[in-house]
N, C-alpha and C positions, 0 to 999 in steps of 0.2 A: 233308335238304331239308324245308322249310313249308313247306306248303301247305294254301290252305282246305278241303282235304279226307286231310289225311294219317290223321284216323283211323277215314275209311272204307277206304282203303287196307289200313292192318293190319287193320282189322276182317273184311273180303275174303279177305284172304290169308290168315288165320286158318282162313276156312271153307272155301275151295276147297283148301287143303294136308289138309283133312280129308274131302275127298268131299262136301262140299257146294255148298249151291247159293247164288247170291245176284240181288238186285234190286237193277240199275243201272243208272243213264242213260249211254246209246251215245252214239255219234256222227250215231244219226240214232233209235231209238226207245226208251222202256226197253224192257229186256232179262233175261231171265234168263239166267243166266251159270254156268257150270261147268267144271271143268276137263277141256278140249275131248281130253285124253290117259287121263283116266279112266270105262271104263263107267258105276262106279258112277253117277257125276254125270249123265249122259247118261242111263239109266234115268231115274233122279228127276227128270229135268222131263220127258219122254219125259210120267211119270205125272200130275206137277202141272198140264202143259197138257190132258192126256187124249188126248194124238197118240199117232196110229199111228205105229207106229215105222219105217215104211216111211218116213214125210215125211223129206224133210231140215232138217238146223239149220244154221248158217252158224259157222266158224269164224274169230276176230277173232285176226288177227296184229300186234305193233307197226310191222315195217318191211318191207320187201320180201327179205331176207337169211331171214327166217323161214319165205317162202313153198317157196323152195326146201328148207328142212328139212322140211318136209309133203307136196312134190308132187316126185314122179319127172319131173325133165326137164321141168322149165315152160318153153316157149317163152319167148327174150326178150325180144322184142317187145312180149310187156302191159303191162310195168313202164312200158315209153316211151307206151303207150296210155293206160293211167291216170293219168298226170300229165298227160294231155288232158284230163282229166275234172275240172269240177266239184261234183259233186255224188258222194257216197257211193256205191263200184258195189262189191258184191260179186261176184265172179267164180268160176265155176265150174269147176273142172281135174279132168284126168283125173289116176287115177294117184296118189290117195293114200297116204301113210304116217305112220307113227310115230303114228297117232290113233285112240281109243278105236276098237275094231271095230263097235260097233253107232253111230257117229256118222258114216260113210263109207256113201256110197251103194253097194247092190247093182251099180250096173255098175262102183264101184272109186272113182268120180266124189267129191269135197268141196268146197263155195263157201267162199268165203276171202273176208273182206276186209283190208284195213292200215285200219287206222284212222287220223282225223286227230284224234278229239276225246283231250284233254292226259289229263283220268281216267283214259280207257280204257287209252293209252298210259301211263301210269306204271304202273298195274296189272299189265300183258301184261308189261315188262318187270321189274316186281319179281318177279313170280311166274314170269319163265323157263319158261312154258308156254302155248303158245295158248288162249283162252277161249272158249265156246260163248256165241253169240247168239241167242235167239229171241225175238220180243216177247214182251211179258209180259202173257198173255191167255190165256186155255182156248182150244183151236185150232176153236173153234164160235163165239166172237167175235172182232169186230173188235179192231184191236190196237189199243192206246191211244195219244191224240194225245199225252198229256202225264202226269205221276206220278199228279196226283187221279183219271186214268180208271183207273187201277187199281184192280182188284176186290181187297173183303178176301181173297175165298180164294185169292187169288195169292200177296197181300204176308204173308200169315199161314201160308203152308207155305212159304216160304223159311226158309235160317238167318241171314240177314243182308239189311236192308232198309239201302241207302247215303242216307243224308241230305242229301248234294251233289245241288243241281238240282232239291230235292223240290219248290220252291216258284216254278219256270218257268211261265210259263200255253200259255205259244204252243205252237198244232200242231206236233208232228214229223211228220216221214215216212218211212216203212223206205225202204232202201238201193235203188236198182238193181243189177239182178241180168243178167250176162251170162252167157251160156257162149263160153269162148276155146276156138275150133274149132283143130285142126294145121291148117289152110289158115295161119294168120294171122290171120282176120277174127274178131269176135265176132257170137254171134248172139245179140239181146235177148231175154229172159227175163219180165222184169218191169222196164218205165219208170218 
């Protein structure tokens, strides 16, 4: 398949099949991205934002069939919740697997989103592995609206800068974040 972005694609998948890291525009801000099933990856931007490793990063699934390969026993109820939703929510579940160990929260807890943006998803499904999301910003700034607010020393310790989107101007905004409580209900996180 062509697409106006097929050869950040391989370029991508090049780097994260090697433990690396890359800059790329989400579905809702850029992001630095890793393969969300390997430490190593997870380290190195852990180091390039300067974040304590205790914060959490959010992991970016293609479809909801994935979510269940990462989380023990997801309630099914979210799936019919989030297709309520317009706007981008990443969701918080208990009961993490198969995911880098130091990318899984101390109480066992991972945010998950499915992504809607086409990139993201062709990506997540070429490379048959979930991707790590976290803006792309040292975790002492704000994240960026759009590609030009990125700092060089962000886009300069990546191994792959994606070219797709570079040249958007308008604000983005990071994701809504709930946590899916076992009652059913969700309790908001970040609107």
């Amino acid at each position: 398949m062509k697409t106006n972005f097929e050869k950040d694609l391989v370029n991508c998948l090049a780097a994260l099949r090697e433990g690396g890291v890359i800059l790329y525009p989400t579905d809702t801000i850029w992001g630095l991205g890793a393969d969300a099933t390997d430490p190593r990856g997870v380290d190195r931007i852990f180091h390039i934002k300067h974040r304590d490793e205790s914060k959490s990063m959010i992991v970016l699934v293609a479809d909801e069939k994935e979510i269940r390969k990462y989380v023990a026993d997801p309630d099914p109820t979210i799936f019919d919740f989030l297709k309520t939703l317009s706007r981008p929510t990443t969701v918080i579940f208990d009961g993490a697997l198969g995911l880098a160990p130091n990318l899984i929260h101390q109480d066992g807890s991972v945010a998950i989103r499915v992504v809607q943006d086409e990139f993201c998803r062709h990506l997540i499904k070429r490379f048959r592995k979930p991707i790590i999301s976290t803006s792309a910003n040292l975790s002492t700034e704000p994240p960026p609206e759009n590609f030009s607010a990125i700092t060089a020393a962000i886009k300069n310790s990546v191994d792959y800068v994606v070219s797709y989107r570079q040249q958007e101007k308008q604000p983005s905004r990071a994701s809504a974040i709930i946590r899916w409580n076992r009652n059913g209900a969700p309790s908001v996180i970040r609107d």
